[in-house]
Backbone of each chain as ProteinMPNN parsed JSONL, in Angstrom:
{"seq_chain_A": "XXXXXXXXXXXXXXXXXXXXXXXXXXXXXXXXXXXXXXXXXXXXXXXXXXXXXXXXXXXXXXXXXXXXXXXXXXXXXXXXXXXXXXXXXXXXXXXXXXXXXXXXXXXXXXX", "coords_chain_A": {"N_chain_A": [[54.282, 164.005, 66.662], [53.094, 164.027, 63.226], [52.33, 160.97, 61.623], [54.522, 159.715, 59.007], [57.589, 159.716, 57.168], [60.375, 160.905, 57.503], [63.775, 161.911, 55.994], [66.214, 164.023, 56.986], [68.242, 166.343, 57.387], [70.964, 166.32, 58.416], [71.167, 163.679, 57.726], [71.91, 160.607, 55.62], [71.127, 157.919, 53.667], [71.741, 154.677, 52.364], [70.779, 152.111, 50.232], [67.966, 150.244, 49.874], [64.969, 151.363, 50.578], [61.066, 150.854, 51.382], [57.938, 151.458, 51.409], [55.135, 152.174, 52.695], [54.033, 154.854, 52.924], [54.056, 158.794, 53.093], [56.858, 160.044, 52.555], [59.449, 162.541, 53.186], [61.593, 164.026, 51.547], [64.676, 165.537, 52.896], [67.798, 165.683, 53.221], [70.313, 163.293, 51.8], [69.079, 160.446, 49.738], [70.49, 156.905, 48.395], [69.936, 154.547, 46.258], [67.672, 151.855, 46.087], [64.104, 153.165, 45.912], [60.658, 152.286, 46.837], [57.421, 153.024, 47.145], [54.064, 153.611, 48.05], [52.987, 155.907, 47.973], [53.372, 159.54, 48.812], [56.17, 161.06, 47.64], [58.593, 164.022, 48.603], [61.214, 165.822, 47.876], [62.585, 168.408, 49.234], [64.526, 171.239, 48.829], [66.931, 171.319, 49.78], [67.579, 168.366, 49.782], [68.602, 165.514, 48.181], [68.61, 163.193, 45.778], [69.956, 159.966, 44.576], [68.567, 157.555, 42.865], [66.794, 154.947, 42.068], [63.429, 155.489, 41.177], [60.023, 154.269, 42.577], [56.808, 155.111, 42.638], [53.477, 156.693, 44.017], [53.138, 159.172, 43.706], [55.305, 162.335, 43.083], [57.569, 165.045, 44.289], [59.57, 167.095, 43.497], [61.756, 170.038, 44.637], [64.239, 169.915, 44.89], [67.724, 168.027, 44.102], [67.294, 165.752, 41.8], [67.927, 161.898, 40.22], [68.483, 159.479, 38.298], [66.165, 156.947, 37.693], [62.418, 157.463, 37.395], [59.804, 156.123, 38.035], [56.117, 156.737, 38.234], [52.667, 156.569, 39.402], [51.013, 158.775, 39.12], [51.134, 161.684, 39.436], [54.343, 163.709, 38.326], [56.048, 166.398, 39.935], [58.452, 169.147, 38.841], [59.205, 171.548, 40.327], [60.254, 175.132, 40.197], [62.765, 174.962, 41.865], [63.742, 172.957, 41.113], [65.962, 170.365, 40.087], [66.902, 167.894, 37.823], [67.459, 164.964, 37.048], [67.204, 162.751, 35.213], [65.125, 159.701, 33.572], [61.488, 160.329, 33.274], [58.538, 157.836, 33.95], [55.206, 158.558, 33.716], [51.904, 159.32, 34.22], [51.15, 161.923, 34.428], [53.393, 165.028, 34.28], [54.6, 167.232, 35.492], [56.469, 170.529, 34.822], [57.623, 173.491, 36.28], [58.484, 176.778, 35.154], [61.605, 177.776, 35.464], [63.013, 175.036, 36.531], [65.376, 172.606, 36.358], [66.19, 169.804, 34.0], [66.811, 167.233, 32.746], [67.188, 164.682, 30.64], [64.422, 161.615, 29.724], [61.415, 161.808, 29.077], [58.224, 160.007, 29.876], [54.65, 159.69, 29.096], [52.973, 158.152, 28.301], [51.5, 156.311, 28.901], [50.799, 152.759, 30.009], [47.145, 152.032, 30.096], [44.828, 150.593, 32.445], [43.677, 147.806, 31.616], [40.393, 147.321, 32.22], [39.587, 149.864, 31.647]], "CA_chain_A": [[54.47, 164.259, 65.222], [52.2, 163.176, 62.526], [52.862, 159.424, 61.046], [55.172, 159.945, 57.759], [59.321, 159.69, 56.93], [61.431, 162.073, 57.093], [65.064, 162.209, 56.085], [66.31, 165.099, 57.85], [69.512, 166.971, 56.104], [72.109, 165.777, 58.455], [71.173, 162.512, 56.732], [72.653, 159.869, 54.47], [70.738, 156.911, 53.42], [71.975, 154.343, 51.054], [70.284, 150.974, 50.013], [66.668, 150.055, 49.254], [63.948, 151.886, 51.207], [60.801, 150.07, 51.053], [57.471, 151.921, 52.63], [53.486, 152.863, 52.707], [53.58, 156.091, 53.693], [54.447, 159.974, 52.564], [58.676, 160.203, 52.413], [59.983, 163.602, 53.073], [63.888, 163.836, 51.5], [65.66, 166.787, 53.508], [68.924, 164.685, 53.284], [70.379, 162.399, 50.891], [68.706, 159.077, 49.676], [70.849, 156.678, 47.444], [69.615, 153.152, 46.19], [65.936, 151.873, 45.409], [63.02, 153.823, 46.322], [59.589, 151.688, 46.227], [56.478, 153.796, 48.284], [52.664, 153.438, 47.842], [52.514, 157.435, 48.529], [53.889, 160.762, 47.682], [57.579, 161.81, 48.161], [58.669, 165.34, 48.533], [62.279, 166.285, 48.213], [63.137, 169.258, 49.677], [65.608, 172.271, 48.382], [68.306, 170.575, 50.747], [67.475, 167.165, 49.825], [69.241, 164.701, 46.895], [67.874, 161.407, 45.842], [70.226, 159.205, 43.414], [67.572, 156.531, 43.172], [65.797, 154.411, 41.159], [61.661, 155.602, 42.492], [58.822, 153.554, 42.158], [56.322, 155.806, 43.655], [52.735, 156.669, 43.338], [53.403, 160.815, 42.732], [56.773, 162.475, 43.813], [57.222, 166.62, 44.159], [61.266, 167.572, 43.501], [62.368, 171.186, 44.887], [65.826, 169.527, 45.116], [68.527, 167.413, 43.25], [66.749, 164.094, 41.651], [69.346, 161.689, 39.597], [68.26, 158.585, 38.108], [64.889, 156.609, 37.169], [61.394, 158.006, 38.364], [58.239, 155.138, 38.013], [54.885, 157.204, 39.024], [51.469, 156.064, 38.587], [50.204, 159.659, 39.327], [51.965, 162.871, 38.87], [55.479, 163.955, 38.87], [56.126, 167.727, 39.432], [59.364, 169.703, 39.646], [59.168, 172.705, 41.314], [61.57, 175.874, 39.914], [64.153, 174.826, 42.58], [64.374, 171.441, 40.984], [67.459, 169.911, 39.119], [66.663, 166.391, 37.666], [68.275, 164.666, 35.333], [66.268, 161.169, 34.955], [63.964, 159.01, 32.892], [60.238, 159.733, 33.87], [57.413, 157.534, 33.233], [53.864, 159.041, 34.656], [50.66, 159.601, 32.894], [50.963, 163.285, 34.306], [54.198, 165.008, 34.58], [54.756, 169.028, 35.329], [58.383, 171.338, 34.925], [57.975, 174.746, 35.969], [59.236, 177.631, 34.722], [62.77, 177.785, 36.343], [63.111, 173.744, 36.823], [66.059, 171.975, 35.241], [65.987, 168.798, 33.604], [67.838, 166.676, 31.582], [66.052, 163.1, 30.721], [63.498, 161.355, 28.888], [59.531, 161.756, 29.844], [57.26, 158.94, 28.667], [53.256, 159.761, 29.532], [52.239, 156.928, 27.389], [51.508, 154.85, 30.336], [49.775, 151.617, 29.683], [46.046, 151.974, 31.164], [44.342, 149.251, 33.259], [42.267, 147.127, 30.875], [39.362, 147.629, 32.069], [38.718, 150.879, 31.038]], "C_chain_A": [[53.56, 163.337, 64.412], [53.165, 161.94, 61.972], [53.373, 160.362, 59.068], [56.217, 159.701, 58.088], [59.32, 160.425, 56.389], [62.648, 162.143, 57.238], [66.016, 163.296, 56.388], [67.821, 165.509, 56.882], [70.244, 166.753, 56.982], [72.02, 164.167, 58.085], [71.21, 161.611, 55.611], [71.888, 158.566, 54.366], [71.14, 156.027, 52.457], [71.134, 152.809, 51.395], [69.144, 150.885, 49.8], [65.634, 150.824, 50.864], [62.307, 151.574, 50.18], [59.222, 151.229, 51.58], [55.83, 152.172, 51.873], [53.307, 154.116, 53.066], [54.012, 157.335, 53.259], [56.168, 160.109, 52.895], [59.107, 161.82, 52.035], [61.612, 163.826, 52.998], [64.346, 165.409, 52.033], [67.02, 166.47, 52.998], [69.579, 164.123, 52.263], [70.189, 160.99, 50.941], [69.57, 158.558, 48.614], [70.522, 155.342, 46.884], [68.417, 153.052, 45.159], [64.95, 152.837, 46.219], [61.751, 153.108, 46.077], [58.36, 151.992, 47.584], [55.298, 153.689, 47.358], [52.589, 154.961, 47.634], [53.325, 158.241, 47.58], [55.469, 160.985, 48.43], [57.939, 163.271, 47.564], [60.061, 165.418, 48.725], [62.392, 167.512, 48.057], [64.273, 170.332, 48.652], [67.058, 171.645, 48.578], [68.668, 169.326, 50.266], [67.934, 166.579, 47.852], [68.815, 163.414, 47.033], [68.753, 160.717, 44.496], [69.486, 157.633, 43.363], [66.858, 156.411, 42.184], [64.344, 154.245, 41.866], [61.012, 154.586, 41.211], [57.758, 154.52, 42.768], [54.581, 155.816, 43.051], [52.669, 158.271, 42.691], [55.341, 161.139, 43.527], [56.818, 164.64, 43.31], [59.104, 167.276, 44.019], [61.137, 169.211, 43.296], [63.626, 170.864, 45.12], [66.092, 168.738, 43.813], [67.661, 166.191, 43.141], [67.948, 163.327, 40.192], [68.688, 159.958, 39.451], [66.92, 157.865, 37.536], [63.518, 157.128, 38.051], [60.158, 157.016, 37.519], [57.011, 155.988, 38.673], [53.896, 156.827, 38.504], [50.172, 157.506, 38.288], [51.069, 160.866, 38.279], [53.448, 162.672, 39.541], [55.684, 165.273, 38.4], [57.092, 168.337, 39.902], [59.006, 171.154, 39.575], [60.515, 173.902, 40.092], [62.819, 175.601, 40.542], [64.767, 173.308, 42.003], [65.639, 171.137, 40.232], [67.463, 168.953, 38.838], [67.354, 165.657, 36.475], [67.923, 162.702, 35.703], [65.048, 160.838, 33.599], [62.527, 158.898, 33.485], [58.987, 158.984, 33.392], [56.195, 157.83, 34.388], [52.839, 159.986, 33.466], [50.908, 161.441, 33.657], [52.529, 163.843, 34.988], [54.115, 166.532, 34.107], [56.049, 169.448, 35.392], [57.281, 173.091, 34.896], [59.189, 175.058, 35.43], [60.822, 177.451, 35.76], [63.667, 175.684, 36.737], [64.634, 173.78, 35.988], [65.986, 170.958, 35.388], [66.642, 168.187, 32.417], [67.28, 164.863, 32.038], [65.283, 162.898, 29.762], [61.832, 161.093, 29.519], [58.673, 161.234, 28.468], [55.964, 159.079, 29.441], [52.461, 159.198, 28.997], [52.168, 155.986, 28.133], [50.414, 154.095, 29.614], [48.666, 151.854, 30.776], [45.433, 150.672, 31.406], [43.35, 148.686, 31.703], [40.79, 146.964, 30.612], [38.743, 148.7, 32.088], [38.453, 151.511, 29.86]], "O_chain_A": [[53.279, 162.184, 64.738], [54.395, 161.947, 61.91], [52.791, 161.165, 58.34], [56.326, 159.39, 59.274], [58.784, 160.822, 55.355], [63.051, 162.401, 58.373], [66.886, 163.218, 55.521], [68.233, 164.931, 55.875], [71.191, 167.165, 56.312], [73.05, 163.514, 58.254], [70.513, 161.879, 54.633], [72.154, 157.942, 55.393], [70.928, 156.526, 51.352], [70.9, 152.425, 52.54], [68.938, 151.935, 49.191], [65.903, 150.57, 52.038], [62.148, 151.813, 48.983], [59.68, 152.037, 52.388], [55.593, 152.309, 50.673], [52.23, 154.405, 53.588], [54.965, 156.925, 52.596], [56.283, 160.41, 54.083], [59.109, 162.267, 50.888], [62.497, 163.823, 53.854], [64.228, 166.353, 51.251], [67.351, 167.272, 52.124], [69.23, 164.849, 51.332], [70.761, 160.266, 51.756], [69.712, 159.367, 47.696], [71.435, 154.713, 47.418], [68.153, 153.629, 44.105], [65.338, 153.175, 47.338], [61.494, 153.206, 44.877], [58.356, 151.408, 48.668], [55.417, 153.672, 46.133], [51.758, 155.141, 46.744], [53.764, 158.071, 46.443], [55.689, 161.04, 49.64], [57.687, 163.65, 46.42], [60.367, 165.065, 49.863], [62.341, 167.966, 46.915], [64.733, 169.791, 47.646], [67.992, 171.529, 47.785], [69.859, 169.017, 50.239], [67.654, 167.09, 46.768], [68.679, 162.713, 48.035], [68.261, 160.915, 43.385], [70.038, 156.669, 43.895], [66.344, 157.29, 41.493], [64.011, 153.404, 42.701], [61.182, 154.288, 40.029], [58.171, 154.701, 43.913], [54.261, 155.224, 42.021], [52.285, 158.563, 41.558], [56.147, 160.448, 44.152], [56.286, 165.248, 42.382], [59.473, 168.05, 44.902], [60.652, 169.734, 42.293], [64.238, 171.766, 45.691], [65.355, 168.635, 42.832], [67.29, 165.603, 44.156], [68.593, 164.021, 39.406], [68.464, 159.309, 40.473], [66.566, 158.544, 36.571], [63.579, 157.182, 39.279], [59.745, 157.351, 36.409], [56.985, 155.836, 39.894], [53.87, 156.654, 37.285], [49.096, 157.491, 37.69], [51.426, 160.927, 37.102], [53.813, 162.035, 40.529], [55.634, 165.619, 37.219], [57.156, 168.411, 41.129], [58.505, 171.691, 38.587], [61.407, 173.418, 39.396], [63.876, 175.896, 39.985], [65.808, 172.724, 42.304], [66.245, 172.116, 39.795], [68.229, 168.399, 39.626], [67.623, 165.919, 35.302], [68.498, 161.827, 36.35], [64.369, 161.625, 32.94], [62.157, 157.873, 34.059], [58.374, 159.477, 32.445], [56.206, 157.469, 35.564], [52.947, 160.773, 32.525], [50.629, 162.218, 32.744], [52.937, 163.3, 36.015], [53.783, 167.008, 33.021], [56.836, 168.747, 36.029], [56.588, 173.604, 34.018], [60.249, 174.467, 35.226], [60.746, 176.878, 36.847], [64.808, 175.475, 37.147], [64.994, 174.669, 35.217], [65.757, 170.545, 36.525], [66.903, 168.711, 31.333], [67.099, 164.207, 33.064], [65.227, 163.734, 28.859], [61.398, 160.236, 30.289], [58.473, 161.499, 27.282], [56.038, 158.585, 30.565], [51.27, 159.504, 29.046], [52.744, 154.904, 28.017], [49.491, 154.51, 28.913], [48.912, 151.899, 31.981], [45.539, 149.747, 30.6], [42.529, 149.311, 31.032], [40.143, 146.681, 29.604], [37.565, 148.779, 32.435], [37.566, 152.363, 29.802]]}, "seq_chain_B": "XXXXXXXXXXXXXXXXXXXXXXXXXXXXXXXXXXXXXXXXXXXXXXXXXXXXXXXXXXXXXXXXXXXXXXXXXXXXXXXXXXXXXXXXXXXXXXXXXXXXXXXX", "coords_chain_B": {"N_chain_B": [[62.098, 167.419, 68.961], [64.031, 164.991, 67.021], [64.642, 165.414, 63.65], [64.34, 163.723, 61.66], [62.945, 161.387, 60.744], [61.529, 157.488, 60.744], [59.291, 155.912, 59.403], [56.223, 154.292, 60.62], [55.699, 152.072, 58.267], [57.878, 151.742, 57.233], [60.471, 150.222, 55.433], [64.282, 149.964, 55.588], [66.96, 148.786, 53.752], [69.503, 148.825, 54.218], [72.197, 151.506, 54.368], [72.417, 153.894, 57.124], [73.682, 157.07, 57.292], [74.613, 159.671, 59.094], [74.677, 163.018, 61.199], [72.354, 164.388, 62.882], [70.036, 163.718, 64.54], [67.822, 160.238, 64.88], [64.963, 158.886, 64.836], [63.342, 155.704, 64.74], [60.454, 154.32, 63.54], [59.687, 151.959, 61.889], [61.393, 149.523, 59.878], [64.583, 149.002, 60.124], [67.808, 147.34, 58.523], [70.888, 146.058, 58.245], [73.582, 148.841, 58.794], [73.997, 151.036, 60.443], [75.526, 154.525, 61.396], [76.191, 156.934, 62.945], [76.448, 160.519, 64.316], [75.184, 161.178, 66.749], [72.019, 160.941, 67.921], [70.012, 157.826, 68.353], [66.849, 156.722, 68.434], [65.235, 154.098, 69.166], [61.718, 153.17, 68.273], [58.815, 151.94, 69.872], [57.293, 150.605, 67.803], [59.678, 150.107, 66.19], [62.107, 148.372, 64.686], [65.261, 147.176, 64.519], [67.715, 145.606, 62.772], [70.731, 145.788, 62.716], [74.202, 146.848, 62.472], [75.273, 149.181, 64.561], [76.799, 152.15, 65.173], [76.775, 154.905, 67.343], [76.13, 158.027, 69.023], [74.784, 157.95, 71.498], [71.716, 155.937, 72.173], [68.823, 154.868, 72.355], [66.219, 152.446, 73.015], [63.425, 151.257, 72.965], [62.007, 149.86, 71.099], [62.961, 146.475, 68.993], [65.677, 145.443, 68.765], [68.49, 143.985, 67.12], [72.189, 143.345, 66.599], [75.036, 144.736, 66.573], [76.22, 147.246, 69.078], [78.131, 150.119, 69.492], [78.193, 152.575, 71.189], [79.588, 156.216, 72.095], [78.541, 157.6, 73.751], [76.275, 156.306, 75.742], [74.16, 154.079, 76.348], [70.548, 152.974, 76.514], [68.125, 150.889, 77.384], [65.127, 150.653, 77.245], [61.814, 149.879, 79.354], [60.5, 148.561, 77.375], [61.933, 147.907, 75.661], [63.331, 144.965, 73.906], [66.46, 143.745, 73.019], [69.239, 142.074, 71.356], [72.317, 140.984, 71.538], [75.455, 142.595, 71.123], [76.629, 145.097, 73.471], [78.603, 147.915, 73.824], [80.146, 150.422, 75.544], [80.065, 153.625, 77.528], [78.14, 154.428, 79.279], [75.602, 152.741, 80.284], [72.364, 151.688, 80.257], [69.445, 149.143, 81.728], [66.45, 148.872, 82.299], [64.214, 147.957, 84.199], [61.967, 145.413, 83.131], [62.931, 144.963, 80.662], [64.195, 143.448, 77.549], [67.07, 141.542, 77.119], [70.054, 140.316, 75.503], [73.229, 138.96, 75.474], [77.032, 141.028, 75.811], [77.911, 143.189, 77.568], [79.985, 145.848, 78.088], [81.872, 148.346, 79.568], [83.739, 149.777, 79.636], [85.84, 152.581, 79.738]], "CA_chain_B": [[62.886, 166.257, 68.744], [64.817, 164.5, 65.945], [63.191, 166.043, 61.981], [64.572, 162.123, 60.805], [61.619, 159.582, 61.256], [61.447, 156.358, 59.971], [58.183, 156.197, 59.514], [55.891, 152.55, 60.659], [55.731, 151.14, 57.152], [59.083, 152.131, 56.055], [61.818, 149.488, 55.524], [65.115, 150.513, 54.901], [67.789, 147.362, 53.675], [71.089, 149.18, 53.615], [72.864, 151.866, 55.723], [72.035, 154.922, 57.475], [74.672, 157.909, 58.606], [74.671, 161.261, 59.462], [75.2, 163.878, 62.377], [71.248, 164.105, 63.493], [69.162, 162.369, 65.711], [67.237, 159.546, 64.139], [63.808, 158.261, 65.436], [62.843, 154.579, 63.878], [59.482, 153.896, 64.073], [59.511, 151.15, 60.891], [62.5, 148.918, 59.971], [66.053, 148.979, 59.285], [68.345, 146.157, 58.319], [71.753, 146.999, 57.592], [74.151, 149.057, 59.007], [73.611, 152.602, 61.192], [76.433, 155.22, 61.634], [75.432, 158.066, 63.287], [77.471, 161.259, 65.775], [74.287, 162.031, 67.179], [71.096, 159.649, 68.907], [69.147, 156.707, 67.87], [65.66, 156.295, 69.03], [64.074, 153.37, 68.405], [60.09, 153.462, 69.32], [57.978, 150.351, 70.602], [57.011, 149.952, 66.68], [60.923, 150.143, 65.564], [63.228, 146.884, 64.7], [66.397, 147.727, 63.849], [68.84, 144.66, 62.609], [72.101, 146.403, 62.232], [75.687, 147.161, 63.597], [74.937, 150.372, 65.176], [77.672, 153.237, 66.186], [76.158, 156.204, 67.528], [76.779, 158.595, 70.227], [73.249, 157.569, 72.238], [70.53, 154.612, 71.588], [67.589, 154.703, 73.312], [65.332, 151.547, 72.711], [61.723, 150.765, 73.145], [61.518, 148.642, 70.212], [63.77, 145.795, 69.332], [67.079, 145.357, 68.424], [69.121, 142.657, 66.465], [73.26, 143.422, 66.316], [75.955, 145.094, 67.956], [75.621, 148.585, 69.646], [78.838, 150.809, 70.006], [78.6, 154.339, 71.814], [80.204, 156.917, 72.786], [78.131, 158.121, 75.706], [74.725, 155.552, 76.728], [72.856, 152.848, 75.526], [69.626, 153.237, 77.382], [67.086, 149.938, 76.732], [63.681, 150.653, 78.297], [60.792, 148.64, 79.6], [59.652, 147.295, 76.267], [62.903, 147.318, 74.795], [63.93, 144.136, 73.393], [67.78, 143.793, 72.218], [69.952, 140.539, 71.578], [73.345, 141.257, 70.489], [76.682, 143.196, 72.34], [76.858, 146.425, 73.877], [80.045, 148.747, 74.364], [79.513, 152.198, 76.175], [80.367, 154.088, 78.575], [76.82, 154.276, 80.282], [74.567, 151.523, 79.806], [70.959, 151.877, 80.987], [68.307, 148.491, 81.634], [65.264, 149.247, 82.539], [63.21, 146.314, 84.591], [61.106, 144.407, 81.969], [63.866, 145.147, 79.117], [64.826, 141.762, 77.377], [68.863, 141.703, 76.941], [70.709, 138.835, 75.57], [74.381, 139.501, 74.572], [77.648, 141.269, 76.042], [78.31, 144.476, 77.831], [81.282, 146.084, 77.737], [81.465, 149.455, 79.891], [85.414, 149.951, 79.768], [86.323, 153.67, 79.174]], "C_chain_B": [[63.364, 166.331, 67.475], [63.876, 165.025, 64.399], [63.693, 164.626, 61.218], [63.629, 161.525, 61.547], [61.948, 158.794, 60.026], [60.282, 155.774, 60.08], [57.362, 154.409, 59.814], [55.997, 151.557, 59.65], [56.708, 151.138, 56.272], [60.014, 150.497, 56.052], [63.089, 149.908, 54.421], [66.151, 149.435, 54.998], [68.906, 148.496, 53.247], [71.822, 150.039, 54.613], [72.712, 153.265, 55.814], [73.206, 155.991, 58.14], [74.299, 158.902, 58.737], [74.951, 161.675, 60.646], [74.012, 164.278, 62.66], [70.749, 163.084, 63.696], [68.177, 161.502, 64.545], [66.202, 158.751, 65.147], [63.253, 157.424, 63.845], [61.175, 154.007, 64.256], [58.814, 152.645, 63.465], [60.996, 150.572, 61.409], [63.381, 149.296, 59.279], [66.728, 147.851, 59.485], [69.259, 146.959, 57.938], [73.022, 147.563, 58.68], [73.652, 151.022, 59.585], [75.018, 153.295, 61.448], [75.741, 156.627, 61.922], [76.49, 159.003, 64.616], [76.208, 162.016, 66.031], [73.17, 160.819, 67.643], [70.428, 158.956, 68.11], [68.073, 156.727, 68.654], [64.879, 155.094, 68.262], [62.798, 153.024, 69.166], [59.599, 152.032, 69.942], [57.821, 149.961, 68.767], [58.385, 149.312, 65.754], [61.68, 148.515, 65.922], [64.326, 147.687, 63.589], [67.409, 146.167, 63.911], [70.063, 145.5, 61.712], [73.041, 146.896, 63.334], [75.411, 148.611, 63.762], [76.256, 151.071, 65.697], [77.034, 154.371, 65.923], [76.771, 156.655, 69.117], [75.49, 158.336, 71.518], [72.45, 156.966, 71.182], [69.776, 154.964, 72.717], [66.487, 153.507, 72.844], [64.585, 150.999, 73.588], [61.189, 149.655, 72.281], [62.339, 147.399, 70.088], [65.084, 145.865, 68.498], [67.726, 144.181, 67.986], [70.857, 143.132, 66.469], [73.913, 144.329, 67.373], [76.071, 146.586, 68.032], [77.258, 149.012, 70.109], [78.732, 152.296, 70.442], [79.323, 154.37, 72.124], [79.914, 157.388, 73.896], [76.994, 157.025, 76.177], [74.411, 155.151, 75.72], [72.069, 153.005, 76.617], [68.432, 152.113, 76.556], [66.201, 150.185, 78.012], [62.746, 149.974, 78.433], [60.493, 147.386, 78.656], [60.438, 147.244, 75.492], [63.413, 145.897, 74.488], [65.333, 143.854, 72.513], [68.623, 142.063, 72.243], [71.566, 141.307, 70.68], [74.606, 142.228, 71.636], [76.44, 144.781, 72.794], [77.977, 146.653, 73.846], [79.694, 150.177, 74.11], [79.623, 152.303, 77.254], [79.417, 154.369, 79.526], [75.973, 153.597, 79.74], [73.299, 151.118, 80.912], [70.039, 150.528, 81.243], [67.543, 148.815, 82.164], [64.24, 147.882, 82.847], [62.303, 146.539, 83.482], [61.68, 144.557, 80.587], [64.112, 143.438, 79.04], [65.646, 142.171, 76.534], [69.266, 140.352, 76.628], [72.48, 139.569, 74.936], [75.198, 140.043, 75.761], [77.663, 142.732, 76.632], [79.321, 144.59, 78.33], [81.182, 148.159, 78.485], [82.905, 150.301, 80.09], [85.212, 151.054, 79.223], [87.749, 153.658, 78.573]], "O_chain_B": [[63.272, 167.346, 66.784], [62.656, 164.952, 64.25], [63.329, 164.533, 60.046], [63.589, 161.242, 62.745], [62.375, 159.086, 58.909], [60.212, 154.974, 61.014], [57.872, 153.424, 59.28], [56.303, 150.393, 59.907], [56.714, 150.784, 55.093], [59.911, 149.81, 57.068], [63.088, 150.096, 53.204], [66.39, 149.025, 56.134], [69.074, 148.917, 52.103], [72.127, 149.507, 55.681], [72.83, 153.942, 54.793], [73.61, 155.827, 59.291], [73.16, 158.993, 58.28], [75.502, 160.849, 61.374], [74.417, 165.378, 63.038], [70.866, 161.932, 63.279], [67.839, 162.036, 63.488], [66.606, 158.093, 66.106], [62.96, 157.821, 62.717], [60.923, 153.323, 65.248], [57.807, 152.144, 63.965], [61.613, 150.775, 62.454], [63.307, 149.798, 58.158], [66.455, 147.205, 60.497], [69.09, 148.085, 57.469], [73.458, 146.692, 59.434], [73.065, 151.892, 58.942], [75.841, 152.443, 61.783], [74.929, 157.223, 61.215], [77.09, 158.456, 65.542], [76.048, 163.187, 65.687], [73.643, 159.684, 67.687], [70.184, 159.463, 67.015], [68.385, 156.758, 69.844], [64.206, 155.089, 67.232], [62.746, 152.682, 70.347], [60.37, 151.217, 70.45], [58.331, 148.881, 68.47], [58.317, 148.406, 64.924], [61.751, 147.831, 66.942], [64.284, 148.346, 62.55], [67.763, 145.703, 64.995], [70.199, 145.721, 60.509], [72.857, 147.209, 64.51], [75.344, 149.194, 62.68], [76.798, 150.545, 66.669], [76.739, 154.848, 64.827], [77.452, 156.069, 69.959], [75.786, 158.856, 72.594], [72.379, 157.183, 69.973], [70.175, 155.295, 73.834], [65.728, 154.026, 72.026], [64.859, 150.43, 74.645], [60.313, 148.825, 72.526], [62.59, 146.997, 71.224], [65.151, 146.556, 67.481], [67.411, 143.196, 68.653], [70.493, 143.992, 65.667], [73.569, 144.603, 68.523], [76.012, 147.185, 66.959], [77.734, 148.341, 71.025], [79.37, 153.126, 69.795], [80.049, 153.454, 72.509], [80.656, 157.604, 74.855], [76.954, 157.027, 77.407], [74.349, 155.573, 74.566], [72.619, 153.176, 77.705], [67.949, 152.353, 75.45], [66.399, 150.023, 79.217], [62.629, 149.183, 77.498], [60.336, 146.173, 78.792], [60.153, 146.652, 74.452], [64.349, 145.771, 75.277], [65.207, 143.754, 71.292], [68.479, 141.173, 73.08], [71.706, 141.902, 69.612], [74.406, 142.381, 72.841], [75.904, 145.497, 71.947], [78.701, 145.658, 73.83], [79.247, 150.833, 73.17], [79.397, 151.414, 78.075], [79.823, 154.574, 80.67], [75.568, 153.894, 78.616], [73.316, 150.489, 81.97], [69.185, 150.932, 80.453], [68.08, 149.431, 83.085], [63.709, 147.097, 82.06], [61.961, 147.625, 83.015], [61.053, 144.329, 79.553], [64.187, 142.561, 79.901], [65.434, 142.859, 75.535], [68.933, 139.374, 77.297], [72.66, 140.484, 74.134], [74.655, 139.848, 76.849], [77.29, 143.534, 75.775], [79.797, 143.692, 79.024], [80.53, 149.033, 77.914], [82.977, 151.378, 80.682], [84.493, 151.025, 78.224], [88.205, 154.672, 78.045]]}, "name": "protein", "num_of_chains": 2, "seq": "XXXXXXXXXXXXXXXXXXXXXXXXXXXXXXXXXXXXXXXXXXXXXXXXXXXXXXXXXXXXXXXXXXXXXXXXXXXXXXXXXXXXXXXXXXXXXXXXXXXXXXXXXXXXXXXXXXXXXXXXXXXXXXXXXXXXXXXXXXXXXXXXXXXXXXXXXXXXXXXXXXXXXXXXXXXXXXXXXXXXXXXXXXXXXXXXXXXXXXXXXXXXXXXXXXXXXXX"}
């Protein structure tokens, strides 16, 4: 199997998850979330979590704070109800959402 | 195999359950509950009280290990900490420190 995490849907995670690498939520995550990469939750998959991330892709339940430095895009299957901050942030058609989206990100200084 | 990885650069500080198999290939700290197998790889450290129904370890291990059917520590497994299970596997060049307990 290729290198990545994956929380599989008979799975329950709670507490801080920490990581470098692509995070696939099948399952439920509950805690901190703090990843260099992209996370993908799933249809199946629930995350009550405060993310740090660098993008994040919700076709499932998301519930709490979302930090991205990239994009954050929910999908029609999504259901979110959080605070996002990310200079680029998509809702299809069909999505739901309930939250506040800030794309007024502070840029690096030197540009 | 198992669709749960824990991927090399993951660390997870808290506690893991469910009813599928779980392959660690990063860290966990914490606490594991699981009715279904543990794999941990050669890259995997797991510090936590562990009940599962099968362990299999390659990587190392820190706390105490209850099954229901086998603990199985292999060559390059490294564990310190108790066992209790009804089949309990070493594997020459495993390093074991701690209690076993094989009472049905």
């Amino acid at each position: 199997m290729a290198e990545g995490c994956v929380i599989g849907r008979g799975i329950q995670v709670k507490g801080n998850l920490t990581g470098g690498e692509d995070l696939t939520v099948e399952g439920s995550v509950e805690g901190h979330v703090t990843l260099k990469n992209h996370i993908t939750v799933l249809e199946s998959g629930e995350m009550q979590a405060d993310i740090s991330t660098h993008s994040l892709e919700a076709h499932g339940r998301v519930s709490g704070q979302i930090d991205a430095q990239d994009l954050v895009s929910l999908s029609a299957q999504a259901h979110v109800v959080a605070d996002i901050r990310a200079p680029r942030v998509v809702i299809e058609d069909g999505a739901r959402f309930k939250g506040r989206i800030e794309m007024d990100v502070e840029l690096p200084p030197d540009l | 195999m198992a669709n749960t990885v824990i991927g090399s650069t993951i660390v997870i500080d808290g506690e893991i359950s469910g009813d599928e198999d779980l392959v660690v290939r990063g860290t966990i700290k914490g606490r594991i509950g699981l009715s279904a197998s543990l794999y941990v790889e050669n890259s995997g450290s797991v510090e936590a009280d562990i009940e599962t129904e099968n362990v299999e370890i390659s990587g190392s291990v820190t706390g105490n290990i209850r099954s229901s059917d086998k603990v199985e520590l292999k060559s390059d497994g490294r564990m310190t900490g108790d066992i209790k299970a009804p089949r309990i596997l070493i594997a020459d060049g495993a390093v074991f420190k701690g209690n076993v307990d094989m009472d049905r």
